[in-house]
C-alpha positions in Angstrom: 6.7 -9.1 22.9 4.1 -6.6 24.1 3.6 -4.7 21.1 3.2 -8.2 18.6 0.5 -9.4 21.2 -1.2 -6.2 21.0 -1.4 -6.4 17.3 -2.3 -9.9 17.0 -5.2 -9.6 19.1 -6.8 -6.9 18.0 -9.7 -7.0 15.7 -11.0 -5.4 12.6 -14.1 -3.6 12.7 -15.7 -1.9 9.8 -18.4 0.9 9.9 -22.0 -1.1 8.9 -21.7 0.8 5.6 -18.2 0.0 4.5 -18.4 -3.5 2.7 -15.3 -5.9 3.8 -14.8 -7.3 0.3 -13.8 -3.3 -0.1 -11.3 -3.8 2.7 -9.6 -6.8 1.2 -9.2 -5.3 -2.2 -7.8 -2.4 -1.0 -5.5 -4.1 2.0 -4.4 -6.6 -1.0 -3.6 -4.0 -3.7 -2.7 -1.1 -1.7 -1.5 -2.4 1.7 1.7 -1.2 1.4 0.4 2.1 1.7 -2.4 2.0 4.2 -5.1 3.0 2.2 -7.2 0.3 3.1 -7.1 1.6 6.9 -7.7 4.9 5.5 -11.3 3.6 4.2 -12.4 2.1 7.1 -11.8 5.2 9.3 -8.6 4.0 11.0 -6.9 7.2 10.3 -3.7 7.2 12.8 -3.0 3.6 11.7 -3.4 4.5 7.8 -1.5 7.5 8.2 1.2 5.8 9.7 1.4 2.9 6.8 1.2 6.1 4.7 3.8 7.7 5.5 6.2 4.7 6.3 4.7 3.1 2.6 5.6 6.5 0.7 9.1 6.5 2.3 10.5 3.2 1.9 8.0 1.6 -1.0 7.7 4.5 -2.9 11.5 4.7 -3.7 11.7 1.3 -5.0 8.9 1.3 -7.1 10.4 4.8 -8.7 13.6 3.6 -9.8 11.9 0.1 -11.1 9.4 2.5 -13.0 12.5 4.4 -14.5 14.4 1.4 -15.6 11.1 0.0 -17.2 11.0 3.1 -19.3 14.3 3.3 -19.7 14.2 -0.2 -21.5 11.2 0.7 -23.4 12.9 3.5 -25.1 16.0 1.4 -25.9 14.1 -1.3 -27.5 11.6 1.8 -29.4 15.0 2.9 -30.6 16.0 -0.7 -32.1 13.0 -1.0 -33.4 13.3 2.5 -35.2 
């Protein structure tokens, strides 16, 4: 598979003045939507994850937001 190779053997190169540790934080907390790629000035890649992060991450992370609320008005209401 052409496109996995391509992937795997590419490497990660940071501007001098962009710290990795940065990098990591950022791909570990916000990988999902590319941000980290963003940083380090791989705009067409971090657009991509963007985009693709926002559409099917974004969704799920809504509705589990909503029930969470949801819940904590219930149990303000018992409470009450």
């Amino acid at each position: 598979m052409k496109l996995i190779d391509d992937l795997k053997s590419k490497d990660v190169t940071l501007p001098a003045d962009k710290p990795a540790l940065v990098y990591v934080l950022l791909a570990v907390f916000l990988g999902a939507y590319g941000v980290h790629n963003l940083w380090a000035g791989n705009a067409d890649k971090g657009k991509a994850q963007l985009i693709i992060g926002f559409c099917c991450c974004a969704p799920i992370v809504y509705i589990t937001a909503l029930l969470d609320i949801a819940n904590l008005i219930e149990s303000l209401r018992k409470k009450a």
